[in-house]
C-alpha positions as CSV (number, residue, x, y, z in Angstrom):
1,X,2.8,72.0,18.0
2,X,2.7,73.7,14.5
3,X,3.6,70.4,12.7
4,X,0.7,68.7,14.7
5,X,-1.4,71.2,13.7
6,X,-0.4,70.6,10.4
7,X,-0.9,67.0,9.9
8,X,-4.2,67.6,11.7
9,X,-5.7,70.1,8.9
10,X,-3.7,67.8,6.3
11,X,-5.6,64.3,7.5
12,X,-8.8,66.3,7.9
13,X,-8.4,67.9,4.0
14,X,-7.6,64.5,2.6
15,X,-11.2,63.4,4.4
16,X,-12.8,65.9,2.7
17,X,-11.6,65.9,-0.9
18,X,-12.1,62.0,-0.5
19,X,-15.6,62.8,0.3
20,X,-15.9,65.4,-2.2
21,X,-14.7,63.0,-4.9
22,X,-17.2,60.1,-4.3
23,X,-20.4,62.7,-4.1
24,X,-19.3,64.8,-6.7
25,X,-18.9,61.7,-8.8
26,X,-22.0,59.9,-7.8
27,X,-24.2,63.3,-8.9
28,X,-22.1,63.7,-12.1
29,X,-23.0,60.4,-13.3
30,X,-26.6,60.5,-11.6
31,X,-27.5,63.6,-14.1
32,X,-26.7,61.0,-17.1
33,X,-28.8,59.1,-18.6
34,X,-27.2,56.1,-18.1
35,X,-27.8,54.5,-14.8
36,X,-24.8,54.5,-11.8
37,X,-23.4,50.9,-11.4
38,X,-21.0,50.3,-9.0
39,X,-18.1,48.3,-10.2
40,X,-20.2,46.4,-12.4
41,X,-22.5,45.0,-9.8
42,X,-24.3,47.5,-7.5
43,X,-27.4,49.3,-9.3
44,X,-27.8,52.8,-7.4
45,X,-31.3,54.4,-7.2
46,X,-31.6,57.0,-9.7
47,X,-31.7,60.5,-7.8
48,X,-31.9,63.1,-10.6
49,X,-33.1,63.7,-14.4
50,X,-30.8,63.5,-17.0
51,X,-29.6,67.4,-17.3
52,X,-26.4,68.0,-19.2
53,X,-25.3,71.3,-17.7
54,X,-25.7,69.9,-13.9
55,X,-23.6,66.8,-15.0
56,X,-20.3,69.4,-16.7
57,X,-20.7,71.0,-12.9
58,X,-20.5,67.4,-11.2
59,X,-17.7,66.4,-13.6
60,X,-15.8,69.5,-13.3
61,X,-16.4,69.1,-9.0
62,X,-15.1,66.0,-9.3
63,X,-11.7,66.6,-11.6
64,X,-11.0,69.0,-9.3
65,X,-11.4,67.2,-6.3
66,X,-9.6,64.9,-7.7
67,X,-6.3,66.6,-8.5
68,X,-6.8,68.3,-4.6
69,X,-6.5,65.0,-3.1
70,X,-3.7,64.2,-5.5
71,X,-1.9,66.9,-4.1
72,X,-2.6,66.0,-0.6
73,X,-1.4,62.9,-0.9
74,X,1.5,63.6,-2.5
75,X,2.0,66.5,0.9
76,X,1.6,63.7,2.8
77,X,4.2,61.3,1.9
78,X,6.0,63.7,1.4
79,X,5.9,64.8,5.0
80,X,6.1,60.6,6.1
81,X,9.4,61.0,4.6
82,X,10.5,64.1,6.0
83,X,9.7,62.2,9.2
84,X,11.6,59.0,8.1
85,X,15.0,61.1,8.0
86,X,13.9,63.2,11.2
87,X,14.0,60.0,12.9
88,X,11.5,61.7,15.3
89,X,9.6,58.7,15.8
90,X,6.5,59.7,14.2
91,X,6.9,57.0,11.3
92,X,7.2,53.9,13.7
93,X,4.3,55.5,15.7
94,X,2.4,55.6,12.3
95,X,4.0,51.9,10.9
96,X,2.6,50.2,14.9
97,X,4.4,47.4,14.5
């Protein structure tokens, strides 16, 4: 039960920072002056005024939350493996094939 509880607050972490990353990214850039394009091809709407001091707190959101879902990931394989020499089953219930 306490390793299911685990994995639960791990999976539900990694959500987060994942969300955390792309808002935190999107406002960074949106308090450029440059506009936000989307891999080259997706204009998005402009949401903010250029301000240089809201755009450091974005950026500095956003390298954090990035390094926190580094480490989560890096939990989380790490605990796939643990699994993987268990032998407990949880890896072929993950794989599903």
């Amino acid at each position: 039960p306490r390793l299911h509880w685990l994995a639960l607050v791990a999976h539900l972490l990694i959500y987060f920072s994942i969300f955390a990353l792309c808002l935190s990214g999107y406002l960074a850039s949106a308090h450029t002056k440059w506009d936000t394009v989307f891999w080259w091809t997706i204009r998005f709407p402009r949401i903010a005024e250029p301000n240089e001091e809201l755009n450091e707190f974005w950026s500095d959101l956003h390298i954090y939350s990035s390094w926190l879902l580094l480490v989560l990931v890096a939990i989380h394989v790490t605990g796939a493996i643990y699994h993987s020499y268990r032998n407990d089953g949880v890896v072929r219930r993950m794989m599903r094939w």
